[in-house]
C-alpha positions in Angstrom: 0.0 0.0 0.0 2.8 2.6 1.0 4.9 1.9 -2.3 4.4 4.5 -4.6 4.1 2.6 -7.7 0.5 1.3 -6.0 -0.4 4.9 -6.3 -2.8 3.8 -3.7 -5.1 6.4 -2.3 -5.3 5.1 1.4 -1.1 5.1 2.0 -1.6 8.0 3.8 -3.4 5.9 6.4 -0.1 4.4 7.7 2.0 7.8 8.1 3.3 7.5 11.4 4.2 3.9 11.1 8.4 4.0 10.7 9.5 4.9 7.4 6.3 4.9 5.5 6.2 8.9 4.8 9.8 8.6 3.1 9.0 5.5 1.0 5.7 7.2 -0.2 8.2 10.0 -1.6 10.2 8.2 -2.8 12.9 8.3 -0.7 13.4 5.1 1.1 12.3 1.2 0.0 9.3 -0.7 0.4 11.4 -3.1 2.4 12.1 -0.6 5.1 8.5 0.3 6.5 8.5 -0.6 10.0 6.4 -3.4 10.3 8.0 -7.3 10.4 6.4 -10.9 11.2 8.8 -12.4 14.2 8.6 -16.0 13.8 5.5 -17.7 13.5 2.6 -15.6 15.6 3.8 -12.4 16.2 3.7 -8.7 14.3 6.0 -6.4 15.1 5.0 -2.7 14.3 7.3 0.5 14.8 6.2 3.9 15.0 7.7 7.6 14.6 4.8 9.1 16.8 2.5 8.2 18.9 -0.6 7.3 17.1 -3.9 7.3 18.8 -6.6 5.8 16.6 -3.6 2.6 16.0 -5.8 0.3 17.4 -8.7 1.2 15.2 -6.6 1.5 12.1 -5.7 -2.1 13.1 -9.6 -2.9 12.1 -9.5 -1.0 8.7 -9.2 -2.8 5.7 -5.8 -2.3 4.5 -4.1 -3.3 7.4 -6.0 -6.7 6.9 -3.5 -9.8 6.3 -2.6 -11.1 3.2 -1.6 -14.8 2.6 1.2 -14.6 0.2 1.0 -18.1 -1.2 -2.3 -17.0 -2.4 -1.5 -13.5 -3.9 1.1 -15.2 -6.1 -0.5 -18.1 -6.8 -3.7 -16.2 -8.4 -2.3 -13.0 -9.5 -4.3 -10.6 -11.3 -7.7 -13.1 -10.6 -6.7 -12.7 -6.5 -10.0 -11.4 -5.0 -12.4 -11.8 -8.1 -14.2 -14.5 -7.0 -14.6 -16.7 -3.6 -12.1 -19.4 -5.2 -9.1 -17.0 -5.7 -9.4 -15.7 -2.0 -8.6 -17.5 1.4 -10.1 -17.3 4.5 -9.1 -16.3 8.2 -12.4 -15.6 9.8 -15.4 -17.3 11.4 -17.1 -17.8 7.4 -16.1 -18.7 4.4 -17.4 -17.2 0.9 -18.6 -20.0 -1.2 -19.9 -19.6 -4.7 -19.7 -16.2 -5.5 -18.2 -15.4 -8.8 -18.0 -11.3 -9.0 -20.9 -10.5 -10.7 -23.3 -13.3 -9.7 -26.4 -12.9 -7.7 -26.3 -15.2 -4.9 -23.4 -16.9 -2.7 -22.9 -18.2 0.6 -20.7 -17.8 4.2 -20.1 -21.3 5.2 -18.9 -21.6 8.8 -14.9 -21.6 8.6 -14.1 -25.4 9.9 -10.3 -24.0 10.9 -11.0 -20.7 12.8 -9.4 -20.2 16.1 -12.6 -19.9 17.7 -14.8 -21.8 15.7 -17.0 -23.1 18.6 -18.8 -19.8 19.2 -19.8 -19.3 15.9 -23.2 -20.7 15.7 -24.9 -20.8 12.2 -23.7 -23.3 9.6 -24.5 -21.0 6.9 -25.5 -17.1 6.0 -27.1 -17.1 2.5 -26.9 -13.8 0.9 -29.0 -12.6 -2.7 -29.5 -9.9 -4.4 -32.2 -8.7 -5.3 -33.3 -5.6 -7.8 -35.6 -3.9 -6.4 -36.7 -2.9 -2.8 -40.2 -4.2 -3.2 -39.6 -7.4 -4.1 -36.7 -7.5 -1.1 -39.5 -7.1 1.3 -42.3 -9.6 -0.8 -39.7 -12.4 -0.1 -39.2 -11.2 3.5 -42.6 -11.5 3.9 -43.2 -14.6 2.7 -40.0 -16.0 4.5 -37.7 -16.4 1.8 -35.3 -13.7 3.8 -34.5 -12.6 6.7 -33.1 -9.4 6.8 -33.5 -6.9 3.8 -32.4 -2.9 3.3 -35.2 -0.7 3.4 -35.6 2.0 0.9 -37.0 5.5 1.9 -40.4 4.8 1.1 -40.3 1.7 3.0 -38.7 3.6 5.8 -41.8 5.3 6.1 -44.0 3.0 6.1 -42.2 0.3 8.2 -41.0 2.1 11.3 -43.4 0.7 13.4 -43.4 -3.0 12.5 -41.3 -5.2 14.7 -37.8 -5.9 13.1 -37.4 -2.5 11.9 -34.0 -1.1 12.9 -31.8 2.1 12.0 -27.9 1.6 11.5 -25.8 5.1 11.5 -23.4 4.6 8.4 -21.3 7.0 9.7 -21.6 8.7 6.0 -21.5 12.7 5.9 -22.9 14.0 2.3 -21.1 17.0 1.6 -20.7 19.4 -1.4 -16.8 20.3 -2.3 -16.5 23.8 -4.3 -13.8 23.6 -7.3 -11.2 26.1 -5.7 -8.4 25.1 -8.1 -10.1 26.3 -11.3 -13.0 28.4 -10.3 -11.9 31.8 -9.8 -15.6 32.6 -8.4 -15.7 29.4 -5.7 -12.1 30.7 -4.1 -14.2 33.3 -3.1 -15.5 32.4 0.6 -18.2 35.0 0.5 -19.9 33.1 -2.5 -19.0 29.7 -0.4 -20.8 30.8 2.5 -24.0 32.0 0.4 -24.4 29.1 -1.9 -24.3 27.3 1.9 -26.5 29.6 3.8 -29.4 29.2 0.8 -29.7 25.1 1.4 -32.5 24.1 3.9 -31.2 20.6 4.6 -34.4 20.5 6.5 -36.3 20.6 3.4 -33.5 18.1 1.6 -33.7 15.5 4.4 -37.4 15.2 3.8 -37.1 14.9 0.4 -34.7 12.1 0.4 -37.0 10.4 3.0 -35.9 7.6 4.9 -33.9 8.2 7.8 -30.9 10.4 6.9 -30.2 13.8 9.3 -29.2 17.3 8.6 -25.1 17.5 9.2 -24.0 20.7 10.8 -20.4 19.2 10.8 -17.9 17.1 8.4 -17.4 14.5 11.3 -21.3 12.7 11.6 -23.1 12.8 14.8 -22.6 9.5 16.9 -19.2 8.1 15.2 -17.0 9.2 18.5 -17.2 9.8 22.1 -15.1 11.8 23.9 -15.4 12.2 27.8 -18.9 10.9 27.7 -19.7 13.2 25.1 -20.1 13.5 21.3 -17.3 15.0 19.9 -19.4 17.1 17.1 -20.4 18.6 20.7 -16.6 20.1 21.3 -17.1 22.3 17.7 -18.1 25.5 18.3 -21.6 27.0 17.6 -20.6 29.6 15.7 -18.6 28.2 13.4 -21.5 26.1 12.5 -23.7 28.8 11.1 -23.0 28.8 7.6 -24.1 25.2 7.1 -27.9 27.0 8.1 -30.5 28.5 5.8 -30.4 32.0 6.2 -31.9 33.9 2.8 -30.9 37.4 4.5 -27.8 36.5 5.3 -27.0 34.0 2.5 -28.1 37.0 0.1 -26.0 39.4 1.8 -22.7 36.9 1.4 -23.4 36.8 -2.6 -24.2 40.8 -2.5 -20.4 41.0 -0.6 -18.9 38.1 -3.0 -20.6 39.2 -6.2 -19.2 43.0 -5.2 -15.1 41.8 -4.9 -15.5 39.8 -8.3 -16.8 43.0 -10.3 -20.2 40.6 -11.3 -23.6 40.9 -10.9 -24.8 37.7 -12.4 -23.2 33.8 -11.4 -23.4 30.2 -12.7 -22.4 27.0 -11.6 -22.5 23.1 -12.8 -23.9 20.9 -9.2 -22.8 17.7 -10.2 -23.8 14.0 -8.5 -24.4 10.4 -8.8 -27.3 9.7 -11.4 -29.3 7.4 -8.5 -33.1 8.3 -7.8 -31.8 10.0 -4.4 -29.0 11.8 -6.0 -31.7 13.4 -8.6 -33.5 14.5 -5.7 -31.2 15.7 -4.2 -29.7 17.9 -6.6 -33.1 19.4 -8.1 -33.8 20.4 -4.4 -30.4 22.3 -4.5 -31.0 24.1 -7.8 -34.5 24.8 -6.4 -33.1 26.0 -3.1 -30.5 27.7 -4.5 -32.1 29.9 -7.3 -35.1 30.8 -5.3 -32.9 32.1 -2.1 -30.5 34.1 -4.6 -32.0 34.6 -8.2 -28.9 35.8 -9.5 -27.2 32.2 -9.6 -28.3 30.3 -11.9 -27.1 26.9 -11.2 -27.1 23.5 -13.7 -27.4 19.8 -12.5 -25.6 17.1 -13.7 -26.4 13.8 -12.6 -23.9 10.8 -14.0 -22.7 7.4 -13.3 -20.7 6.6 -9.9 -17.8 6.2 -11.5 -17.9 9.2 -14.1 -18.6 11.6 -11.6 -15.4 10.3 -9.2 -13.7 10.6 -12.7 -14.6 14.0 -13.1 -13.9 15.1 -9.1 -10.4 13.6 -9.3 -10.2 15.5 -12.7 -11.0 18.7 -11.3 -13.7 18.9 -14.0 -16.7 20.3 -12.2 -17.9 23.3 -10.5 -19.3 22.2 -7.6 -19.7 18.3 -6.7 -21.5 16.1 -4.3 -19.3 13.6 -2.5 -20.0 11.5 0.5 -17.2 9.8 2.5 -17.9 6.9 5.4 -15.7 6.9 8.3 -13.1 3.8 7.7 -12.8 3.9 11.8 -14.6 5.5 14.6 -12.1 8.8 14.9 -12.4 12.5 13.3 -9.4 12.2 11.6 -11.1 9.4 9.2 -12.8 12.7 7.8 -10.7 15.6 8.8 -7.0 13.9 6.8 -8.9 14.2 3.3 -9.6 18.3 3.9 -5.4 18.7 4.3 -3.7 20.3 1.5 -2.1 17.7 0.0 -4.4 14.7 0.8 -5.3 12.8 -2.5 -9.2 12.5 -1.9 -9.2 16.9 -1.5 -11.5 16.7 -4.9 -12.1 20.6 -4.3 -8.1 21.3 -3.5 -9.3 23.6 -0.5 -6.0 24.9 1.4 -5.8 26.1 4.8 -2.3 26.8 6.6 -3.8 26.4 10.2 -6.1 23.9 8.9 -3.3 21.7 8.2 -0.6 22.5 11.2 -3.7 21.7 13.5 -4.2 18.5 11.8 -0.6 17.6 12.1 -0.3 18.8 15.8 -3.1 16.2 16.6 -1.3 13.1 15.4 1.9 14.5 17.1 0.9 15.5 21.0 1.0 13.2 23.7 -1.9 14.9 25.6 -5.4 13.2 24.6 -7.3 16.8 25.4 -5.1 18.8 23.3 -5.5 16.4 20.5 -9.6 16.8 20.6 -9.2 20.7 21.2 -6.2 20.2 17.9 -9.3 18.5 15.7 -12.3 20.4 16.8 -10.6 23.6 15.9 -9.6 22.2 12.6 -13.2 21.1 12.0 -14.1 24.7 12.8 -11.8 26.5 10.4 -13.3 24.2 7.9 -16.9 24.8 8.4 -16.5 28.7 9.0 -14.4 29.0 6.0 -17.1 27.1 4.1 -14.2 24.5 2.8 -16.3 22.1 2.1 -20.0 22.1 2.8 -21.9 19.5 4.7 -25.9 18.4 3.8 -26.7 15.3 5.8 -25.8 12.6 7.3 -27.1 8.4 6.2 -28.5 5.7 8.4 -29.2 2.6 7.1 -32.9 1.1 7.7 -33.3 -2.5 7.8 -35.8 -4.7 8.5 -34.4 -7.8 10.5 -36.6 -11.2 11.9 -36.9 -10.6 15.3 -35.9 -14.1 16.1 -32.4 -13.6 14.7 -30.2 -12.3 17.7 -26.6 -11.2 18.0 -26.4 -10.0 14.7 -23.6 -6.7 14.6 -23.9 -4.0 12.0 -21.3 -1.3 12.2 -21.6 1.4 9.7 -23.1 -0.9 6.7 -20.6 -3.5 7.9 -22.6 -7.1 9.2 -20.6 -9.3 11.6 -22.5 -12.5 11.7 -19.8 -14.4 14.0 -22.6 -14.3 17.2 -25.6 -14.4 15.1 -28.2 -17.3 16.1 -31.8 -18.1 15.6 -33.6 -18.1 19.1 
């Protein structure tokens, strides 16, 4: 991950871990990141710094295990299908080819602590569409399906219905590399001020929340508290409609630029949700300040993360999930030089702040370090947040110990009562 020639965008995730900065630049091998197997059971890891969140990280993704038997041995086809992967955990994945529809976790017959795994088997499908989901549900062909918004609506009430925070923020990032008119934080902090995310939570439906912050609601805890609740107030207020004030901003903005007339491209994912989401925008946005005229385009996934990393777009809507339960799994991607910056926002203080926090030794400077940061963001309208996703399920109630963390099922304690 930390070579360079992986041009991965997560290497960032192990700075702190000995070496891994320099041989990111270039400047030291592969071989010499800090991290070694010492005969037969144990890791060895060595840091430059203290890091905090190290024992989270250890739960993300790319610090998973590899067996490098089976990397070699399948090459290129390594993680295509359940037959070129192998298996560490309580399940096995069995019969799912990449792009089929239905597969199976068989209980893993060599896992450590195989006898507190209790089902045999978890069968997982796919199906198209939400309503049929729920007809097999209720005839007892499924147990657990995702809920769409409708559905939401109408199901909160039945037994089995549960809500899962993703830990998602939705957030729109302004083009500040090539738009001469979005550098300019008065124009920022009206295009903000004239989104009711009141208004655009109830037009998604379902169960998603207005985000006042970049870091969601209910992802960390610090002192018995939520750590959204260590931001200050103040530097919140631009992520509220205010028409006065949000016309005021453009009035201020329009005035420095020597314009009296703006336009911009609001670009998204071409999903039913997305749609809705940006018409409600361009709605918001031209009735609050009728002298922006703003156009929607709504493409595929994976041409619109084409165009962000392009810079080709005015103003975009991205979402990012927390890939562990700490601030800095959001607050890393606003520094200047992070790779997944789509709107290249830059911010001195911003980014010594950021730095300061993975460096002190104190816990309570480190929370003051990132909640500070977080509000230099937000009052400088970097980026700006809309809402935050839960998931909504419906689950058999006779299915317990079943874990979901942020979209994430862990079935290793699941059991039918």
């Amino acid at each position: 991950t930390v070579d360079p020639k992986t041009a991965s965008q997560y290497a960032y995730l192990f700075e702190g871990i000995k070496n891994a900065t320099d041989i990111q630049n270039g400047k030291k091998k592969p071989e010499t990141l800090g991290i070694k197997a010492v005969g037969k059971y144990k890791l060895v890891v060595t840091l430059d710094r203290r890091i905090p969140y190290f024992n989270n990280l250890m739960a993300f993704g790319s610090f998973f295990p590899q067996n490098e038997k089976a990397v070699k041995k399948y090459g290129s086809k390594y993680g295509t299908a359940s037959k070129y992967m192998v298996y560490n955990g309580p399940y096995i994945m069995s019969g799912w080819s990449g792009s089929n529809l239905s597969w199976k976790l068989k209980k893993n017959p060599y896992y450590w602590d195989k006898k507190n795994v209790k089902l045999d088997a978890v069968n997982y499908s796919v199906q198209k569409t939400p309503s049929t989901a729920y007809n097999l549900y209720q005839s007892n062909k499924l147990d657990a399906v995702a809920l769409d918004a409708e559905q939401s609506k109408q199901l909160k009430s039945v037994n089995g219905y549960a809500l899962y925070p993703r830990g998602t923020t939705f957030y729109i990032q302004f083009n500040q590399a090539k738009n001469k008119y979005l550098q300019n934080a008065n124009i920022r902090k009206a295009l903000s001020m004239a989104i009711n995310r009141e208004s655009l939570t109830k037009v998604l439906g379902g169960s998603n929340t207005v985000a006042h912050t970049f870091t969601p609601a209910k992802l960390t805890t610090v002192n018995g508290k939520d750590y959204t609740s260590l931001i200050s107030k103040s530097d919140e207020a631009y992520t509220y409609y205010n028409k006065k004030e949000a016309q005021k901003y453009l009035k201020q903005g329009m005035k420095e630029l020597g314009v009296s007339k703006l336009s911009f491209k609001l670009l998204s994912d071409d999903t039913d949700g997305a749609k809705k989401s940006t018409e409600a925008m361009q709605s918001n946005i031209q009735e609050t300040l009728p002298q922006v005229s703003i156009t929607t385009q709504n493409l595929p996934f994976k041409t619109r993360l084409a165009r962000t990393n392009a810079l080709n777009f005015d103003m975009v809507v991205s979402a990012w999930g927390a890939d562990f339960n700490d601030p800095i799994s959001f607050l890393d991607l606003l520094t200047s030089t992070n790779a997944q910056n789509g709107g290249k926002w830059s911010n001195k203080e911003y980014d010594k702040l950021i730095a300061a926090s993975k460096t002190t030794g104190s816990d309570s400077e480190r929370w003051s370090n990132l909640s500070k940061a977080e509000g230099i963001l937000l009052k400088d309208v970097g980026i700006s947040p809309l809402y935050s996703s839960t998931s909504a399920w419906i689950v058999r109630p006779e299915i317990k110990g079943l874990v979901n963390l942020r979209d994430h099922w862990d079935f290793k304690y699941a059991h039918v009562n």
